[in-house]
C-alpha positions as CSV (number, residue, x, y, z in Angstrom):
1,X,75.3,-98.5,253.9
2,X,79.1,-99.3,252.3
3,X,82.1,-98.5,254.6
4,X,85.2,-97.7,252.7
5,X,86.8,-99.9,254.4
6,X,85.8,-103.5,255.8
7,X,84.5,-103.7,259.6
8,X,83.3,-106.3,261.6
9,X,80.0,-107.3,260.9
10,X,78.4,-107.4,263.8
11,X,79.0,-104.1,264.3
12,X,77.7,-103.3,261.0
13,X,74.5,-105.5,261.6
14,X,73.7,-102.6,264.4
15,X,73.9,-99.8,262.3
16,X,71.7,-101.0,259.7
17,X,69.4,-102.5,262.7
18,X,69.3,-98.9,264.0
19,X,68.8,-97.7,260.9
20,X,65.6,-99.7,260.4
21,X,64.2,-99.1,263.4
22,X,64.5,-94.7,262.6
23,X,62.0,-95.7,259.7
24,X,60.1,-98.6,260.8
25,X,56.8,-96.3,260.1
26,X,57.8,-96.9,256.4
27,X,57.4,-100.8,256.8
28,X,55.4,-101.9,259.7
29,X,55.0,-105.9,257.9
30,X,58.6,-106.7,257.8
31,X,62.2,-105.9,258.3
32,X,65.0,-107.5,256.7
33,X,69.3,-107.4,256.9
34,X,71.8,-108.3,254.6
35,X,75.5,-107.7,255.3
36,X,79.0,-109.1,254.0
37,X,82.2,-107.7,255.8
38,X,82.1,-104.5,254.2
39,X,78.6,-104.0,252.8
40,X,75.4,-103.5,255.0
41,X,71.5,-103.5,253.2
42,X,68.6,-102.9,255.4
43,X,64.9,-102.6,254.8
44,X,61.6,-102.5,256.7
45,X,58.9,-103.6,254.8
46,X,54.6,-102.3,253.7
47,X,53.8,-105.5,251.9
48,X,51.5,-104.6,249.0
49,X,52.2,-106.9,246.0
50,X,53.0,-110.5,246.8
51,X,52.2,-110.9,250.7
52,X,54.3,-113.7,251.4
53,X,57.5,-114.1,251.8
54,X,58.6,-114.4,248.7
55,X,58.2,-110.9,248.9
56,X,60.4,-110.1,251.4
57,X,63.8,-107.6,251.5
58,X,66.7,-107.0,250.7
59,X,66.4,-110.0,248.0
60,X,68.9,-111.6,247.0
61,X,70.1,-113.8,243.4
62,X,72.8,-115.9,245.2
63,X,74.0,-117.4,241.6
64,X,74.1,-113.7,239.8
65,X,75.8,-112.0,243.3
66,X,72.8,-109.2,243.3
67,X,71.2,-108.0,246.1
68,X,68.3,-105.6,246.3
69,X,66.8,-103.1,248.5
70,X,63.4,-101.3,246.7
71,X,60.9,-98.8,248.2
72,X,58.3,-98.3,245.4
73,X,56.4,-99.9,242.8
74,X,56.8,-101.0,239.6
75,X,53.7,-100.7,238.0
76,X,53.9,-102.8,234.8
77,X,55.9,-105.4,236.0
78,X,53.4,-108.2,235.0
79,X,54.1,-107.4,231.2
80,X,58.0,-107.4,232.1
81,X,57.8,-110.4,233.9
82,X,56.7,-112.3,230.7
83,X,59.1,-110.9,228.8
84,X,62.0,-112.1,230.8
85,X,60.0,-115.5,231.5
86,X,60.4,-115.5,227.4
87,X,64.4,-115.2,228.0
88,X,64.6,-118.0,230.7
89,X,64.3,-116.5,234.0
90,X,62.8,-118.2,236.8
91,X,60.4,-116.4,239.8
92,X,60.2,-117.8,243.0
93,X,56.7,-115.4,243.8
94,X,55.0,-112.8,242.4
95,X,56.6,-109.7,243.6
96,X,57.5,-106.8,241.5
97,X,60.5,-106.7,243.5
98,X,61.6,-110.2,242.5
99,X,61.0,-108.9,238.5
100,X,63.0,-105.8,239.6
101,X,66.1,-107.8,240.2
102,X,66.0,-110.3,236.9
103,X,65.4,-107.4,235.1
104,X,69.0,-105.6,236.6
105,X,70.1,-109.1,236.0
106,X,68.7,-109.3,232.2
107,X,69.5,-105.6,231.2
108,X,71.5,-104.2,233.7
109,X,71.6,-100.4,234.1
110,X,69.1,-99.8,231.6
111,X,66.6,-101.8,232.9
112,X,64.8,-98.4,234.3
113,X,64.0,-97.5,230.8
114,X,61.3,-100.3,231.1
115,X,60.0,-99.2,234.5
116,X,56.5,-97.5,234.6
117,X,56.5,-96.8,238.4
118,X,57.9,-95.1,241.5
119,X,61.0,-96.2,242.7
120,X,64.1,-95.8,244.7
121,X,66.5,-98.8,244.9
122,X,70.0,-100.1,245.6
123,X,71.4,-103.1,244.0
124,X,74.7,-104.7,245.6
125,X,76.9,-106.6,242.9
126,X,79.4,-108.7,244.6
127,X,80.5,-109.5,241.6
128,X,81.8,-106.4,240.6
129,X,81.8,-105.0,243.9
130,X,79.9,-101.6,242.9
131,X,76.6,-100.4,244.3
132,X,74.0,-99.4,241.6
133,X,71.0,-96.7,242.9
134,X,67.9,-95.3,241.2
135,X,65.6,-92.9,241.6
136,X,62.5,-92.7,239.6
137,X,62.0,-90.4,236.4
138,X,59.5,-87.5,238.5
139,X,61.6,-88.5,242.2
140,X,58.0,-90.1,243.7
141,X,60.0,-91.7,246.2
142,X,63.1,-90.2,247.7
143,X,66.6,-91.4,248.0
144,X,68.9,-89.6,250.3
145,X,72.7,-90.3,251.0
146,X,76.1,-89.0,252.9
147,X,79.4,-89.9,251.4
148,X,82.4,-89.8,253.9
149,X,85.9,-90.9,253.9
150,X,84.5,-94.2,255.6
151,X,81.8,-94.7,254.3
152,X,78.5,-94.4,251.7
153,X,75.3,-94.0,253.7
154,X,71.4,-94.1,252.1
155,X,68.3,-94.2,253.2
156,X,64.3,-93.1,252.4
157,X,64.3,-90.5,254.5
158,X,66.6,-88.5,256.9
159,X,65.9,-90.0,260.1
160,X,67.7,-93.6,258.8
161,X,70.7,-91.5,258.4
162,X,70.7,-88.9,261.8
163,X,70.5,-93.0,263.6
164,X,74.2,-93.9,262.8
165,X,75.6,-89.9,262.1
166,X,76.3,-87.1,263.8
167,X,74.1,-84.7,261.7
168,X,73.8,-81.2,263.2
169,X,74.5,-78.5,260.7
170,X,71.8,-77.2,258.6
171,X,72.6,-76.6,255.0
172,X,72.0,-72.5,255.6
173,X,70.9,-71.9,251.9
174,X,68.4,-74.3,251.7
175,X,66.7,-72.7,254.9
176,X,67.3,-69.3,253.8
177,X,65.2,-70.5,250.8
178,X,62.8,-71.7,252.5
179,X,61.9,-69.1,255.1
180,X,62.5,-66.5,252.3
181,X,60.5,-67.9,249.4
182,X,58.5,-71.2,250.7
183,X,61.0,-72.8,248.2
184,X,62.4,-76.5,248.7
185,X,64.4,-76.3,245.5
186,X,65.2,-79.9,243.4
187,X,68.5,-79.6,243.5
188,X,70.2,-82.4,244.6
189,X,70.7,-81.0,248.0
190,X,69.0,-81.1,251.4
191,X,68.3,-79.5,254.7
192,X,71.2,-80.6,256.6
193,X,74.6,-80.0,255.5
194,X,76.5,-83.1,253.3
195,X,73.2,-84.6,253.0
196,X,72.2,-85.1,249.6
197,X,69.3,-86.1,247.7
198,X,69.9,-88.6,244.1
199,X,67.7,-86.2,242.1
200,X,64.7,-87.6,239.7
201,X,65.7,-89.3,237.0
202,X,69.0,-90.0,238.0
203,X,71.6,-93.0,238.5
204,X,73.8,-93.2,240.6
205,X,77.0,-96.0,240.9
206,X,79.1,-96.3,244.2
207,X,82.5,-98.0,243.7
208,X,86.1,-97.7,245.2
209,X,84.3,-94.8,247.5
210,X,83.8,-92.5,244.5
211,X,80.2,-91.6,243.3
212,X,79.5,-91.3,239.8
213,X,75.9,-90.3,238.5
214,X,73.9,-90.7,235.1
215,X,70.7,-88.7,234.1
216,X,69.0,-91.4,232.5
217,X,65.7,-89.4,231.5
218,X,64.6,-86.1,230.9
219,X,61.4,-83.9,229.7
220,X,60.7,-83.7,226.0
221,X,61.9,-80.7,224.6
222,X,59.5,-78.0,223.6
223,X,60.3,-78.6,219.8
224,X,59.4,-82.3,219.8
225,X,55.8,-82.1,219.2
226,X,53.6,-85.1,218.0
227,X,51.9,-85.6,215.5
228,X,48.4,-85.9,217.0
229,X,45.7,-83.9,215.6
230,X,43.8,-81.6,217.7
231,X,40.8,-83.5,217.3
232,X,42.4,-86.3,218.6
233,X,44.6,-85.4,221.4
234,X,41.8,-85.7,224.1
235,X,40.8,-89.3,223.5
236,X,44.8,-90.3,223.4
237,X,45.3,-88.6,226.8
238,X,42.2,-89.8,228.1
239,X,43.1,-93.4,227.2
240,X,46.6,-92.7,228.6
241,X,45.6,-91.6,231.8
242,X,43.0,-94.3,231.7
243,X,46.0,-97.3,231.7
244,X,48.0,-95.5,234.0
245,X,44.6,-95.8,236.0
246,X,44.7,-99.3,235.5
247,X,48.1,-99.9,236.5
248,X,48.1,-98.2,239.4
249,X,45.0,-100.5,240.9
250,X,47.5,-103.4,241.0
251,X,47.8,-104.6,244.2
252,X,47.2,-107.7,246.8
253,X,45.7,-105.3,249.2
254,X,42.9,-103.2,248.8
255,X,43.2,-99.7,246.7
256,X,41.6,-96.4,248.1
257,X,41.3,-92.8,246.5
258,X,41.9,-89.5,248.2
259,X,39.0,-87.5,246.9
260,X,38.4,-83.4,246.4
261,X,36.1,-81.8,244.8
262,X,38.6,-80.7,242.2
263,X,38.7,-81.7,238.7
264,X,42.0,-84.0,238.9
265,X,40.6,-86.1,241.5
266,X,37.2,-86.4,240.0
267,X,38.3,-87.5,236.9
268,X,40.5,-90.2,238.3
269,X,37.8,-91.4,240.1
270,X,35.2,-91.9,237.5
271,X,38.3,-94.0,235.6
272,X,38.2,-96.4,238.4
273,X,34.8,-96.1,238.9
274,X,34.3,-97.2,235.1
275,X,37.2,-100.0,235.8
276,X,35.4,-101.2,239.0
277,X,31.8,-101.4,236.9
278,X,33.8,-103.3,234.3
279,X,35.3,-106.0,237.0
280,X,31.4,-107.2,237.2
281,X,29.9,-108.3,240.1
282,X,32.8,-109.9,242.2
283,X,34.3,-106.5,242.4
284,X,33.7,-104.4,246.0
285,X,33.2,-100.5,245.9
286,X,36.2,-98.7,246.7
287,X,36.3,-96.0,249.3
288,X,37.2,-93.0,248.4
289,X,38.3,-90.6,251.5
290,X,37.9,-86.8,251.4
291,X,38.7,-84.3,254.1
292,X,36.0,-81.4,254.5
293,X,36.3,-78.4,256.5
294,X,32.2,-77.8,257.2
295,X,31.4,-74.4,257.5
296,X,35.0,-73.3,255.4
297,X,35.7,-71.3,252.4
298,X,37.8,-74.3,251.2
299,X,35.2,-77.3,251.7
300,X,34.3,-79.0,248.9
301,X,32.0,-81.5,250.2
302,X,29.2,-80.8,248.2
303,X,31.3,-80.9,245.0
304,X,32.5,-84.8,245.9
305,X,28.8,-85.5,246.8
306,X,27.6,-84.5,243.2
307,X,30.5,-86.5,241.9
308,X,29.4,-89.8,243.6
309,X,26.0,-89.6,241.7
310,X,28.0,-90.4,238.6
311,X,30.4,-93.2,240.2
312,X,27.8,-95.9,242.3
313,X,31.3,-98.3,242.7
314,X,33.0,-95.9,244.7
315,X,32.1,-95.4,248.8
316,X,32.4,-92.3,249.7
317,X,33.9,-91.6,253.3
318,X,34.2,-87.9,254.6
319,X,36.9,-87.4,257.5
320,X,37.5,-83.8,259.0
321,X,41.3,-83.7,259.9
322,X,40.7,-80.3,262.8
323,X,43.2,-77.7,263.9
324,X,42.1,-78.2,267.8
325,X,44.8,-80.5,268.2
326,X,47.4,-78.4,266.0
327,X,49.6,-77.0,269.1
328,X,49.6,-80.7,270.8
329,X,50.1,-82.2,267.6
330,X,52.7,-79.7,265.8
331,X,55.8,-80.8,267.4
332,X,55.5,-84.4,266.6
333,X,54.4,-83.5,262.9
334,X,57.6,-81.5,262.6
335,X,59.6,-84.4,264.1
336,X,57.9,-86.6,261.5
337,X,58.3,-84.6,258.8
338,X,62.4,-84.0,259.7
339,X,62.8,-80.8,257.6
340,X,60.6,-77.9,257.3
341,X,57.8,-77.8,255.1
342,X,56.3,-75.2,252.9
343,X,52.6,-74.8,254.6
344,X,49.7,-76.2,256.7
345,X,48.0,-78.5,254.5
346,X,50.7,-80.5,255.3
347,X,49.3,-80.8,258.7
348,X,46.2,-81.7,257.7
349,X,47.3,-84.8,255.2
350,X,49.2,-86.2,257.9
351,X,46.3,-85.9,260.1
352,X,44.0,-87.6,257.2
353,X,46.9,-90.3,256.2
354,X,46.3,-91.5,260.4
355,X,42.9,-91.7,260.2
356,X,42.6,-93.4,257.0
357,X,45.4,-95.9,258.3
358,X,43.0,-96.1,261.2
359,X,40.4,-97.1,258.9
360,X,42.6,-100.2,257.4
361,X,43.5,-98.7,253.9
362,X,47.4,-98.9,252.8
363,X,47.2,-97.9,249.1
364,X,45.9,-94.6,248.3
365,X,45.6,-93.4,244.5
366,X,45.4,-89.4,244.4
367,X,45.5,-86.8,241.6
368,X,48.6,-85.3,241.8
369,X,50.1,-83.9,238.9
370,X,48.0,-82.5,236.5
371,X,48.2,-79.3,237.3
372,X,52.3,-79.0,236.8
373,X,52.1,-80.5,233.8
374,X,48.6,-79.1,232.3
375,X,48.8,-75.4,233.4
376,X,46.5,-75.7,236.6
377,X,47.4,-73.2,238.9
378,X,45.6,-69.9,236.9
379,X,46.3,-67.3,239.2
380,X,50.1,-68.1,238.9
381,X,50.3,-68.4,235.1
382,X,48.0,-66.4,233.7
383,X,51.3,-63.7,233.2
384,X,53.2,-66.5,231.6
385,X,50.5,-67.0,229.1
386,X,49.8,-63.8,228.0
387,X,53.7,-62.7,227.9
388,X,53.8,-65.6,225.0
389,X,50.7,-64.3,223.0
390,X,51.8,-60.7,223.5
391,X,55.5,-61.8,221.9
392,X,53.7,-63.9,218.7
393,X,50.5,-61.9,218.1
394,X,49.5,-59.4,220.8
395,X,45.5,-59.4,219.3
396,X,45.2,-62.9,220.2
397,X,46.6,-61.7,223.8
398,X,44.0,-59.2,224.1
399,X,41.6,-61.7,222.9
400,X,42.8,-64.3,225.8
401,X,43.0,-61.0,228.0
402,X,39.4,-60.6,227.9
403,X,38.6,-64.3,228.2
404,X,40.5,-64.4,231.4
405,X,38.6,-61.6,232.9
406,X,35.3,-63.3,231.9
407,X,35.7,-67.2,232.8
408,X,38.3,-67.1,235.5
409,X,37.1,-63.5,237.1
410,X,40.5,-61.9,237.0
411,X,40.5,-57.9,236.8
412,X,43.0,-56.1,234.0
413,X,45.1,-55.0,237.3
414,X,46.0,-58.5,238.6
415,X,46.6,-59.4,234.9
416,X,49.1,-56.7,234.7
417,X,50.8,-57.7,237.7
418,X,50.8,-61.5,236.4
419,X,52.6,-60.6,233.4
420,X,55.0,-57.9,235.0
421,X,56.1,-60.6,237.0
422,X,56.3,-63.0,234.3
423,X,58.5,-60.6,232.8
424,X,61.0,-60.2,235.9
425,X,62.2,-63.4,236.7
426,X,61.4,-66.2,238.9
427,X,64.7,-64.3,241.4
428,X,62.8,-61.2,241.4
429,X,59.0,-61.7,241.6
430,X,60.2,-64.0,244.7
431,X,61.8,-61.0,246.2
432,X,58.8,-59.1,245.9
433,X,56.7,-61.1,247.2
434,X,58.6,-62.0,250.5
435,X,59.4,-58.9,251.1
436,X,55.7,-57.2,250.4
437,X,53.6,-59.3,250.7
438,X,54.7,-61.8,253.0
439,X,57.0,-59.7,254.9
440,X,59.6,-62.4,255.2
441,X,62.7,-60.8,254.6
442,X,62.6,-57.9,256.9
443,X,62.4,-61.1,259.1
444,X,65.7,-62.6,258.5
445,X,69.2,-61.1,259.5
446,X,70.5,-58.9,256.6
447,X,74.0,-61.0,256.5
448,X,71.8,-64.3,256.2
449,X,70.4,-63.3,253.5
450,X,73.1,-61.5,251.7
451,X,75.1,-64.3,251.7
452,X,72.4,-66.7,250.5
453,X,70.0,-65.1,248.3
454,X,71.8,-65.9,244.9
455,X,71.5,-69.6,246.0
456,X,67.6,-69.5,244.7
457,X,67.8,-70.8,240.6
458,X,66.7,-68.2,238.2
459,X,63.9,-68.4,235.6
460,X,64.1,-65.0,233.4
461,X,62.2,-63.9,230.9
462,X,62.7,-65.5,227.1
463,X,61.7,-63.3,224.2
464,X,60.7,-66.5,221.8
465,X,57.3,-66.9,223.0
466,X,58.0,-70.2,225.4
467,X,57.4,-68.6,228.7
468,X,54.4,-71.2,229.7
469,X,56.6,-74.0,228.6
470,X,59.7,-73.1,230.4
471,X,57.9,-72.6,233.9
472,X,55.5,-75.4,234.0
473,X,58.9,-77.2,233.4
474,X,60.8,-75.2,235.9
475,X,57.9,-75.9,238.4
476,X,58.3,-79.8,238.0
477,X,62.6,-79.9,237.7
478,X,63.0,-77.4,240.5
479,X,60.5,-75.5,242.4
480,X,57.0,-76.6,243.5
481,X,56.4,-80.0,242.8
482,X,59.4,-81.7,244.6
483,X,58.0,-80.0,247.6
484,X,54.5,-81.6,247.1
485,X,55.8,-85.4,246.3
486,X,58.3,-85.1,249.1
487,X,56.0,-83.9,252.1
488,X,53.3,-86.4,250.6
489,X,55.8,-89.4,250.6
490,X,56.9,-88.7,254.3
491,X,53.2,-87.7,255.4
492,X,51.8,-91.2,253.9
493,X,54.6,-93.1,255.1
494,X,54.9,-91.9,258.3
495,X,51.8,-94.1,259.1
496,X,52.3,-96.8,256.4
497,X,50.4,-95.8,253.4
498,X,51.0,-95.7,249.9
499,X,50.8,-93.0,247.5
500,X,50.0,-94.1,243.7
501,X,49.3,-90.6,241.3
502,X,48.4,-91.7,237.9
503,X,49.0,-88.5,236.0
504,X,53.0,-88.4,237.5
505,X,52.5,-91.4,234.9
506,X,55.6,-90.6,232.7
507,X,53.9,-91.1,229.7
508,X,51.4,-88.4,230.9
509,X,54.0,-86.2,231.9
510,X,55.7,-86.6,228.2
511,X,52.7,-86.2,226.0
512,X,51.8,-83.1,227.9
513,X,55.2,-81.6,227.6
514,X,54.8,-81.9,223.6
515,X,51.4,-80.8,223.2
516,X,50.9,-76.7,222.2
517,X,50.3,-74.2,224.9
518,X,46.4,-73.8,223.7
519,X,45.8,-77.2,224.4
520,X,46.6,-76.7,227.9
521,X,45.1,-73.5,228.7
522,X,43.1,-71.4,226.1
523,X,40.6,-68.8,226.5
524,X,40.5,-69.0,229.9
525,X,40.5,-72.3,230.3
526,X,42.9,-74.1,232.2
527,X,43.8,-78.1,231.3
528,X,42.0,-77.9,228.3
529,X,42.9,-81.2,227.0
530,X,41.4,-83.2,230.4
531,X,38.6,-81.0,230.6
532,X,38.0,-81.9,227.0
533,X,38.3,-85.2,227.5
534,X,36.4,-86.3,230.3
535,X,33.4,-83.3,229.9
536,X,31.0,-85.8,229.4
537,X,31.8,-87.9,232.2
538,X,32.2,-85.6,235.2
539,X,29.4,-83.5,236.4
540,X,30.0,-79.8,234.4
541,X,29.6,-78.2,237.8
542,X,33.6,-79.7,238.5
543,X,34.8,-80.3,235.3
544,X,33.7,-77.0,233.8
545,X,34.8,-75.1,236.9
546,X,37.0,-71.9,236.8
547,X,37.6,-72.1,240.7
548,X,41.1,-73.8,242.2
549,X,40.9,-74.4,245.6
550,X,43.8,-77.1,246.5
551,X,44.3,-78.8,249.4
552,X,43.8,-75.8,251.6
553,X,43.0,-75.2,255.7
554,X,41.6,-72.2,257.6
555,X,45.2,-71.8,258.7
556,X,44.7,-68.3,259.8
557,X,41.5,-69.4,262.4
558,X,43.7,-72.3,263.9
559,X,46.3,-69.6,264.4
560,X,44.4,-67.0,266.6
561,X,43.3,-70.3,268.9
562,X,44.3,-69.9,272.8
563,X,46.3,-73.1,272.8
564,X,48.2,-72.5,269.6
565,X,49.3,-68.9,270.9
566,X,50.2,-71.0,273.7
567,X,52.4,-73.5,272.1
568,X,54.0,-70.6,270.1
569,X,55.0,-68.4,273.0
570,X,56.7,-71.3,274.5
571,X,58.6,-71.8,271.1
572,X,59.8,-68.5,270.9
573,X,60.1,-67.8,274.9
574,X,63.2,-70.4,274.7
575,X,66.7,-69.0,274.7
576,X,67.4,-70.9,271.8
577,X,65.0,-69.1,269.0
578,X,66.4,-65.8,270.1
579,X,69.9,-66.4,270.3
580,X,69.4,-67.7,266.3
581,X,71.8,-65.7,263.9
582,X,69.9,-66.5,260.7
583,X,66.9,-64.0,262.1
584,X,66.0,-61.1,264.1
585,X,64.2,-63.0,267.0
586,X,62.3,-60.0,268.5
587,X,60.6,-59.1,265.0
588,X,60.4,-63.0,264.3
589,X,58.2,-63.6,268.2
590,X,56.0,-60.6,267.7
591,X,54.7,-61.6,264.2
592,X,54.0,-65.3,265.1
593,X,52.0,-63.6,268.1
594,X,50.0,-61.2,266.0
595,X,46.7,-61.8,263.9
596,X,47.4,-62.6,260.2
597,X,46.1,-63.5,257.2
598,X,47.2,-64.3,253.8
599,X,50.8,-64.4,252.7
600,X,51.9,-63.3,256.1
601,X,50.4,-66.2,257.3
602,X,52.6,-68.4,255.0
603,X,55.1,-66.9,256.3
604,X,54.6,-67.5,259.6
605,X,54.0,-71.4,259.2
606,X,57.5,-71.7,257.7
607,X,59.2,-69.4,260.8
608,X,57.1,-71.4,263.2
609,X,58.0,-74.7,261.6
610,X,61.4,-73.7,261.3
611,X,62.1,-72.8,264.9
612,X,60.4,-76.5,266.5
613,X,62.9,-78.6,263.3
614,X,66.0,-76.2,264.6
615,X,66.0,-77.2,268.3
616,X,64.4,-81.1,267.5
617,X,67.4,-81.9,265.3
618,X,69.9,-79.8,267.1
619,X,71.0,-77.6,265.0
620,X,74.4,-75.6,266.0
621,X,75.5,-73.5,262.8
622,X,72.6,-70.7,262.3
């Protein structure tokens, strides 16, 4: 934190102490202080690259006045460490933090440009007396803040800021978003009012109390395409995807995998399975954890077991994170998570993120990405798809048409449907959807929502044949995938684990944003270029699959359990959820009490959610 103006230290010492100790689940190996008259750095430390305490935070250059406060990693900082040891500078240890700083020190604000990583970071300059902040290029890790007339306060997650402030306002259009749509909209803004969020690739510079921020990367634009022939693209993304692989296993401290039976997951695995068989015989097998459901729709057990006949470095271990505990378990989940969340598989990874942290494992590489950036999720852009061929050459369309009835099992209706949506707007296809199919809107009071809907961004339809482009795009800058990294950062953390995703890689992310729409989904076929290039390598009956599953949960069964209808009467028996403005109570209690399935049931995870985060954090404005 940086007061406006000076106070006594000691007094500042207790607020960044208290601070720490809101988030000491982030850092259970170490916690640090730093503090001058005026400026307070705290951090609590998960000790993954250089153990010792040469490692240790906030780190400080006492002849260059820098001080530095990091949650992340920085992936390639071996190969930047050389380079500044080529320009003079001296390491005490091995940390990537330590390169961090002599790279600040080296290049100074555009030292990110060098960064492969995740990162959020502050570097004090006495020097200069100005605060420099980053957040990494796809916001992996977060970086929240509240600016007052006293003071600048930032932290990694909400609860180090509700520790020194009186934070008990709700910011009502993010809610309304959320309850409405499932949205947690990139926007800069969070769930409680005057709390902000430094978005994804974004600087940000405190000095004489003013804030100013710099976007210091972007997405490629759709016309920037490379010059890679289509014969070759597959091999240059596989061997991308393959270093970013190789970085991510860097670490003083064993590496896991979170394992599906999903494509993204499978491939990643037979990468470090290959990297592990290359390592020779000093090399251990390295777990890979998967949650199954037995006896579910959405267990894919049998999928990862066909998988680990390809991969015999990797140790398969199968946990089953239950819904039995959910009603004991859902209040401190909420508490942990500290804003609502947009569904139940949340639940279950922070259920599996505690019993892999039971099991010893702090680093945790998952596949988390591909689909925003490759055109994964069919069934929500098979519209967007077809609106493009229909605009350039409606025969091809009809041709695509076909091929998505035949290999992904779609019928002409729900095509139809895909593309009239397409064609009306992110705004209105939400609409739609909460109101029929979900039925959350009838749920909220007509005034809340009135007064908040045009909050929601707008994606309408473009008439040049770019549909695809601009939502896959849209999904990673300001809808879905913000939503996924956040509740996975917070999940992990919350029991001191580390999430590494390979394809969030940037370089990934940029050479799939200049590649041509067939080369990420064509007849029928979705992530055409990662199928292509790892079909030889993972079993067909995955790779060559036309089924998405996700990370899913019998939600629905947990919900019609005794002790969950329990837990929820008690929620909405208290004077508090029906004296709420920002919903009609009555209608709210009797559809968290009745059977659903669904979208309703969506619905009624982000309701239920809501109500338990209202009255834990004390919320007086809706």
């Amino acid at each position: 934190m940086v007061p406006r103006h000076p106070q006594a230290r000691e007094s500042l010492n207790q607020k960044i102490a208290a601070m720490n100790a809101a988030i000491a689940h982030r850092g259970p190996d170490g916690t640090g202080v730093f503090s001058t008259e005026r400026l307070g750095l705290g951090h609590v430390r998960l000790a993954i690259i250089d153990l010792s305490e040469a490692g240790a935070q906030p780190m400080t250059l006492a002849d260059a006045g820098l001080t530095l406060v990091f949650n992340g990693e920085i992936y390639n900082y071996l190969e930047i460490a050389e380079e500044l040891r080529s320009l003079g500078h001296v390491f005490v240890g091995h940390s990537d933090t330590e390169v961090l700083l002599h790279a600040y020190r080296q290049w100074g604000e555009d030292c990110v440009q060098r960064f492969n990583g995740m990162w959020a970071f502050a570097i004090w300059d006495a020097r200069r007396q100005r605060l420099f902040a980053s957040r990494d290029r796809l916001g992996v890790k977060p970086f929240v803040y509240h600016q007052s007339d006293d003071a600048f306060h930032f932290s990694s997650e909400v609860a180090g800021l509700r520790a020194v402030l009186p934070l008990h306002e709700a910011n009502a259009a993010k809610l309304h978003d959320y309850l409405a749509y499932g949205y947690r909209t990139n926007n800069g803004e969070g769930f409680y009012k005057n709390v902000f969020e430094l978005k994804p690739g974004h600087n940000l510079v405190w000095e004489d109390g003013r804030i100013t921020m710099r976007r210091y990367w972007s997405l490629p634009q759709s016309g920037e395409r490379r010059a890679v022939p289509a014969s070759e693209r597959a091999e240059a993304y596989a061997e991308l995807l393959r270093d970013a692989v190789r970085l991510r296993l860097r670490s003083d401290v064993p590496v896991a995998l979170l394992q599906s039976g999903g494509v993204d997951s499978s491939v990643i695995c037979t990468v470090v399975d290959d990297e592990v068989g290359k390592a020779g015989a000093g090399a251990h097998a390295v777990r890979a954890y998967t949650a199954t459901f037995p006896g579910e729709p959405v267990d894919e057990s049998a999928a990862v077991r066909a998988l680990m006949t390809r991969c015999p470095n990797i140790h398969s271990v199968e946990l089953t994170p239950s819904g039995e505990d959910l009603a004991v378990e859902h209040a401190a989940y909420v508490r942990a998570m500290q804003e609502p969340k947009a569904g139940p598989p949340s639940f279950a990874h922070w259920r599996l993120m505690r019993a892999i942290r039971m099991q010893g494992t702090k680093v945790v590489v998952n596949g988390q990405g591909a689909d925003e950036a490759l055109a994964g999720y069919g069934s929500y852009i098979t519209g967007y798809r077809l609106l493009d061929l229909f605009q350039r050459n409606p025969l091809e369309a009809l041709r695509e048409a076909k091929a998505m009835r035949s290999h992904m099992g779609f019928s002409a209706v729900s095509l139809t449907l895909q593309m009239a949506k397409a064609m009306a707007g992110r705004r209105a296809a939400s609409h739609v959807r909460s109101r029929y199919v979900e039925r959350a809107l009838p749920l909220l009071a007509p005034e809340f929502h009135r007064e908040h809907d045009a909050y929601l961004p707008n994606l309408t339809m473009s008439w040049h044949g770019d549909n695809l482009d601009r939502h896959l795009r849209s999904q990673l800058e300001d809808y879905g995938f913000n939503q996924i990294l956040h509740y996975e950062d917070l999940s992990s953390m919350n029991h001191g684990i580390e999430i590494r995703s390979p394809f969030v890689d940037y370089r990934l992310m940029e050479f799939a944003f200049t590649l041509p729409d067939e080369a990420k989904f064509s007849r029928g076929v979705t992530k055409k270029v990662l199928r292509d290039a790892f079909d030889a390598r993972v079993p067909h009956s995955i790779i060559r699959s036309s089924t998405k599953i996700g990370f899913g949960v019998p939600w629905s069964e947990w919900l019609r359990r005794p002790a969950m209808q329990a837990y929820i009467r008690s929620v909405v028996d208290s004077p508090a959820f029906r004296q709420r403005t920002l919903w009609n109570g009555d209608e709210v209690a009797r559809r968290l009490q009745e059977p659903v399935t669904g979208g309703m049931a969506s619905a009624v995870w982000r309701f239920l959610m809501a109500a338990v985060w209202l009255d834990q954090a004390g919320i007086t404005n809706v």
